[in-house]
Structures are given as C-alpha cells and as structure tokens.
Phi, psi and omega in degrees: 000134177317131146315315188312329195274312182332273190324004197235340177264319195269328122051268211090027171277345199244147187232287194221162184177135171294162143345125179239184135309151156290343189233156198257325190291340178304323181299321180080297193212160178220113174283152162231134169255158165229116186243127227283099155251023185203150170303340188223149147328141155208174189316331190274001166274007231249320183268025145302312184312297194304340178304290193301326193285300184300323168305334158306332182290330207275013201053037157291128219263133211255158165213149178231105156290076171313150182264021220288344188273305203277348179276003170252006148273312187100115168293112189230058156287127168086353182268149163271328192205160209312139166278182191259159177290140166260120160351124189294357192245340135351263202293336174287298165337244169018305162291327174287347177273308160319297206286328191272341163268350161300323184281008153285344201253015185230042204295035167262175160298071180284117181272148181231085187222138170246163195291316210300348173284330179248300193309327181311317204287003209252142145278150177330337171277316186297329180259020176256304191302330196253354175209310173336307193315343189252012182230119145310160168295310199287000168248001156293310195304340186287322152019110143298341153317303182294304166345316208267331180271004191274340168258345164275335168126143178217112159322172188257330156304300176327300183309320177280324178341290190293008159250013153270328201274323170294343177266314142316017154257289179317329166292313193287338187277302189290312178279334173213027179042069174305089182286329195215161178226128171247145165200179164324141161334317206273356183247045141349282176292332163323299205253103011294005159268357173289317220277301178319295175323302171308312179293333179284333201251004200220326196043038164282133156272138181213158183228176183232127158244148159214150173242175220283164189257117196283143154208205205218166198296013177227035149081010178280155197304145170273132161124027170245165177252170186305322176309333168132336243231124207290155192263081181281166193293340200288142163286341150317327178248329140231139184287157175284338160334289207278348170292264161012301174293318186291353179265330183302342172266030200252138175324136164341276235304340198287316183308012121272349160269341167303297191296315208249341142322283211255340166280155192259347171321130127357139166286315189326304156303325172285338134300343181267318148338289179290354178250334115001266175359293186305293172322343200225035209311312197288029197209338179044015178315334167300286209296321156291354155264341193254334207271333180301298215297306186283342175282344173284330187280340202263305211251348186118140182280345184297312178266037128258323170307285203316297173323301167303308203294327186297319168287336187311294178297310171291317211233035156236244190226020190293160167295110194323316210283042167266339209273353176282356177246012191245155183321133182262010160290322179281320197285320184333290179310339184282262157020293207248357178247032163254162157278166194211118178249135167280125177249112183278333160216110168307346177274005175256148187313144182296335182281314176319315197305287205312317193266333151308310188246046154077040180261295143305142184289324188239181108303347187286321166324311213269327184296309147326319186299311207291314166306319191299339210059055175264338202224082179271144195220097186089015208039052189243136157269111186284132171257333172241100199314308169313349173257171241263165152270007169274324185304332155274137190301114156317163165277153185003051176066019163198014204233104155327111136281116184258128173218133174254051154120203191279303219265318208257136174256133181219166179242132146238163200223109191285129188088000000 
C-alpha cells in the first residue's frame, strides 16, 4: 500500500482503493462528483469532501464536479427503487447553490465544474458510439448497483448512470490529467466503470478511493437528527443553533471516528483532544470542539462565536441576560429547536401554567419539585406555588426559561 494513504486510513477516510502510486504527486488531480438533487449540500456529503481536502494538502489539484448533467437522470447507487426525475431549471438552481457551498469546505485553488457543459453537448448517438461502445452490458449487469436492483426493475436511464459518470472521469483525465476519483462506499462501482473506460479508450492507469459509509451505533445513516430529518449546510433549512447541538450530542464513544473524519486538526491534536476527554468526560471537549470547529467552517467563525456562548448559557451556568444579546434570527432558533409552550397570561400562578400546557403532570408533581428545589424558572428557584409568572422578569420581554430537576429544559413564550 502507498504510505501517503495511511495517515487517511487511520482517519477513517479510506474504505476501499485501486492499486495507487507510491507518491500522492503521481495523481496530479483528484475529483469529487456531487449531484445537485437538493438545494443544499448536508452533512452526509461531507466526508468525501474531507477525503478531497487531505489530498489537497498532499499538493494534489483538488476538483468539484456539480452534476448539473447526471443529477437529471438520477444515480441509483444506494436506491432500492427509481428516483423520480427532477426538472431541468430545478436541477440548474441547484446547481449553483452547491457550488457557492462547496467552495467554504475547499479553502485550495479549486477546479469547479458541472458536467452537464461537456455531457449536454452529446447527442444519443454521438455517446453510444464514443463511450457505449466500450462498456458491455454484461459488466454493467456485474454491478452491485445493478444487482441489487434487477428484481424491482431498474430503467434504462437508471442503467446508463455509470457511464455518464465514467465519462466524467475520462473528461477530466483528458482536461486536466485527473488521476483518481473519490466518492462514497456506494459509489465503488460507479468509479471502476470510470477506470475501466479510461483504460479501453487510453491504456492509461487511473485510480479510486472511497470512503467508508458513516453511521451512528444503531447502524442507522450518520448526519440525520434524531426526527430522521438531514442535517444541511443552508441555514435556512437547518439553523446554526441545532447545527451546532447535533455535533454536542454527539456520543463519546463516536468522537474518535467523528474527530478524525471531519476535523481539520493535527492528528497529534486530535489526540490530545480525546485524552482532554478522557480525563473530563462531563465536560465534552471532543464534542465541543468539533462543534465550534464545523460550525465555523459552514457558518462563520462570527456565528460560531454567538451559537457557543448561546449553548453556554441555556444548558451551562453562563449568564441569561447574555442571551439579550444575540442576533434575533438566533435567540428564534434557540426557541423552536427546544420545547416551548405558548401562555396566554402571565398573571396565573406558575404551577397552574406548568400543568395547563403539559410541563408538568399535576400539581402535587409541581408542589414536590418546589420542596426539592427542583423547579427554576428563568434560574430563580420557585419557592412559592402561588406565584404568579409576571412576577418574573422575562427575557426579551416574553420569554421563560424552565428547568426541571439538572436535564429537562424548557421555554414558555408569552402570548
């Protein structure tokens, strides 16, 4: 095995890999394709990128292929069953909102290209004569793609997939003497019908890396939130708040395959990280390192500065009235990815509210919490069932913080 991949293995970057050079400078340039079926990028794109990023380092010429041709077919690595077509003016949108988020997640000299500028140009004929010609059906049918998909039915657009993607190697190799292609575990086959194709029409050697397909300890895909619902790069579609939280919540045990994914750190540091850890578990410094690091990368070190001091605060020991300062796109977002109960009057007693809108089950719950010094409200400890919620100052004039015993957090929101 080339030595150069090691530091990329212990990683947890490398899955599988063709035959390489001993030296990282023999590739010259290296690609990622990305196929824009969504407006935004999300977390589960990211470690091929992170693939592409060490190889940048090593001086390989970094490349981002938008899919702007092949995302109007549908890839259908990893589909049990056909995607549906997206609209050609869709799939344009699309592409241009991907390409201004890839180049945060690249800070090299970044080649930028979609396909769809050399693939457009072919007519149906011009490509079953100039690339068809060279891939049988039956090592297409050898697939595991294909395989998995020969009993539920696989279109013929679907079937053809890999050899736009094989000609998008074979382009890039000929333009900018592309040596290796990276992508996802599933996209294996996808990237040795590129190889092939380069070798029939070239007697070139080209190579392949993919990396391993992340998932969380109950084997479900990693980069979703607990609701199911993918975790994206846009702030529109996920806030940096809950960006931010989905990395702090993320398990111990996960935080040396986490760290060495997705972080830009030093291994050395990132060793130094995890034994920090070790020592403090309750403290979370793996996680709070990683979360500050990807939220700075995606969003700004400015909205990663706000976001921490903003976790800090609810679910440490920072001071509330910090939270009067932050940006009211953010304190929203704080809001809506917590619970939050709506109060129509702050003059009825706080125990009465908690059991009206389901914070509590009873009173008699709420009257036990109040003995324990169990039950704060803006981080005031209620002492008196009777007392009212106007008596306390609110946060920017309508807003509660409720805790209930070390864990459970709550909002009430006046009006």
């Amino acid at each position: 095995m080339a030595e150069w991949l090691e530091p990329l293995r212990r990683r947890g970057l490398v899955q599988d890999h063709t035959p390489l050079p001993q030296a990282p400078q023999a590739i010259g340039a290296a690609y990622v394709g990305i196929d824009p079926t969504a407006d935004s990028l999300h977390i589960g794109h990211l470690a091929p990128l992170q693939l592409l990023y060490h190889l940048a380092k090593m001086g390989i010429q970094p490349i981002v292929v938008i899919g702007g041709a092949t995302a109007r077919i549908g890839d259908p690595s990893g589909k049990k069953a056909e995607r549906p077509l997206l609209p050609s003016e869709v799939v344009q949108e699309n592409a241009q909102r991907l390409a201004t988020q890839v180049q945060k997640l690249l800070p090299f000299s970044l080649i930028l290209v979609d396909n769809y500028d050399w693939l457009g140009r072919f007519s149906l004929l011009d490509f079953l004569r100039e690339v068809g010609k060279h891939i049988t059906v039956s090592y297409l049918l050898a697939k595991e793609t294909v395989q998995t998909r020969l009993e539920s039915g696989i279109s013929f657009t679907e079937f053809s997939y890999p050899l736009l993607q094989a000609y998008d190697f074979y382009h890039l190799f000929q333009a900018y003497g592309c040596r290796l292609q990276v992508g996802g575990s599933d996209q294996w086959g996808n990237i040795t019908t590129g190889i092939e194709l380069i070798r029939r029409l070239t007697g070139e050697e080209v190579y392949g890396i993919t990396c391993p397909l992340l998932t969380r300890a109950d084997g479900t895909k990693f980069g979703k939130s607990e609701g199911g619902e993918n975790i994206w790069l846009d702030p529109a579609k996920t806030s940096p708040y809950k960006f931010y939280q989905f990395w702090i919540n993320q398990p111990d045990a996960e935080m040396p395959k986490l760290l060495g994914v997705f972080s830009w750190k030093a291994q050395a540091e990132i060793e130094g990280l995890l034994e920090e850890h070790k020592q403090a578990p309750e403290r979370r410094a793996a996680q709070r390192a990683l979360a500050y690091e990807m939220t700075a990368r995606i969003h700004g070190e400015e909205v990663a500065q706000a976001v921490q001091r903003a976790s800090e605060v609810v679910f440490g020991a920072g001071e509330l009235k910090e939270l009067e300062k932050l940006p009211t796109a953010l304190f929203t977002a704080i809001i809506q990815e917590m619970p939050h109960y709506r109060v129509p009057d702050a003059q009825h007693s706080i125990l009465e509210l908690l059991v009206q809108v389901g914070f509590l089950r009873s009173k008699s719950e709420g009257r036990q919490l109040i003995q324990q010094g169990g039950l704060a409200i803006n981080r005031q400890r209620l002492t008196d069932e009777k007392q009212t919620l106007a008596s306390i100052s609110p946060l920017r004039g309508r807003y509660w913080l409720l805790q209930r015993g070390k864990k459970h957090l709550a909002w009430l929101v006046a009006g």
